[in-house]
Every structure is written in structure tokens, then in C-alpha cells.
N, C-alpha and C positions, 0 to 999 in steps of 0.2 A: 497682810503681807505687802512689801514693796519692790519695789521694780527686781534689784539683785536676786530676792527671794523668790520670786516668782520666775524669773529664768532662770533658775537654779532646777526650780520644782518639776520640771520638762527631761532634764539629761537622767542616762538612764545610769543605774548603779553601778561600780563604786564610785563612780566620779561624782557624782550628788552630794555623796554624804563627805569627799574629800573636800570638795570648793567648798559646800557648807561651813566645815571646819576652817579653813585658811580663815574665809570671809568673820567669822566665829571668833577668831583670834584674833584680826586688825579690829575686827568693834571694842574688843575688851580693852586695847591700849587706846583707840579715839571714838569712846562712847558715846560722843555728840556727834558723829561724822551722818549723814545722811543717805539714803539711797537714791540712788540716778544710774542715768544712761550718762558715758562719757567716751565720745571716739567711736560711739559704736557697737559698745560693751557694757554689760551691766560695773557698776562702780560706786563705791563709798567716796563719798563727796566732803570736802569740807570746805566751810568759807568762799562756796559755791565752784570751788577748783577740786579734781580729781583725786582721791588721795591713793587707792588701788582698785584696780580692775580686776576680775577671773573671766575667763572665758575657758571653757571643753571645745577640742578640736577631737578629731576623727581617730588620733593615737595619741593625744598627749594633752593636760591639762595646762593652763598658764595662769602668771601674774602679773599683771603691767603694773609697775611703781611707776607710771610717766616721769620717769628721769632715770636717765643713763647715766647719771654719776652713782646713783642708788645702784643700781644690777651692778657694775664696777664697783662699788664697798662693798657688797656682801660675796663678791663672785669668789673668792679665797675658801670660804664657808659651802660652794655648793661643788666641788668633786664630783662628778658624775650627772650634773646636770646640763640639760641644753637650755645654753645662755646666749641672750641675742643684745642687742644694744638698748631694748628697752622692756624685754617681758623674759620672763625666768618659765623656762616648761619642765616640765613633773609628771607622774604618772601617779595613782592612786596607790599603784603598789611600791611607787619607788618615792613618799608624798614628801612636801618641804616640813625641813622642823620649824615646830611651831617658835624656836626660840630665832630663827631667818625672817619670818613671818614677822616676829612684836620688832626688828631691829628694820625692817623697810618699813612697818606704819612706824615706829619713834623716826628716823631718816626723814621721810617725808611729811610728817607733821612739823619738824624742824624748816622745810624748805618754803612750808605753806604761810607759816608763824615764826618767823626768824626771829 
């Protein structure tokens, strides 16, 4: 296991199995990306920069794309979601589609790898 997965493996269900999946889905579009701590937070890393964070808070789960241009492109896409200037919050019963999820890892692999 690696860092992400191992602080994953602690939050108690449905949020486990929802971060799981998010994090599940940015590996499938950047399957070289790596696990790290970034900011704080467990994070898939690439080319040793951040490329998305999850974190479980007490009522809501999140996604930091570290970059506010990223939450502003997909914010059109999430209606009913709490959006901040740099992390997207969710709930397990209310989770991100997985097709918001491949369009911030492509976004962000664009910003890492121009």
C-alpha cells in the first residue's frame, strides 16, 4: 500500500469506498502518477508536483485539483455541488461523476506537461 491508500484505509464507510473510487479513476487516466503527501493531504503526484488530492472531512468528502482554473472549467458540470476556489466537496451519496473526475486528472496533467 502507499501513502493515499493507507489513509484512505482508516475513514469509515461509505466515504472509503467513495475516495477509493475518485482516486480509482484519476490512476486509470495518469497511471504513472505516484502516491505522496501534498499540502497536507494524501495526493497522486506526478513529475514530483501534485496532480489531485482527497481528503474526508466530518460532513463532506473533497478534491483538490491544485488549480482554481481547473474547479472553474468543470464548475458548469457540478450543479449542486460545494465549490471553493480550489477543492470540489461531495458526499458519498451525492459522489462526483467519474466522467468530472478523468476531465480534472486530463486538465491537470495538461497543466503539469504542457
Amino acid at each position: 500500500m502507499g501513502t493515499v491508500d493507507d489513509a484512505l484505509a482508516d475513514l469509515p464507510e461509505p466515504g472509503r469506498s467513495c475516495l477509493r473510487h475518485v482516486v480509482a479513476v484519476a490512476r486509470s487516466v495518469a497511471p504513472e502518477a505516484t502516491e505522496g503527501v501534498s499540502y497536507g493531504m494524501p495526493a497522486l503526484k506526478l513529475d514530483g508536483k501534485p496532480l489531485v488530492g482527497v481528503v474526508a472531512a466530518a460532513k463532506h468528502l473533497s478534491i483538490f485539483p491544485f488549480s482554481p482554473a481547473i474547479v472553474e472549467a468543470v464548475a458548469g458540470r457540478l450543479d449542486g455541488y460545494s465549490l471553493s476556489k480550489g477543492t470540489i466537496r461531495f458526499t458519498a451519496e451525492h459522489p462526483l461523476p467519474d466522467s468530472v473526475v478523468e476531465e480534472i486528472v486530463r486538465r491537470r496533467l495538461a497543466e503539469i506537461r504542457p
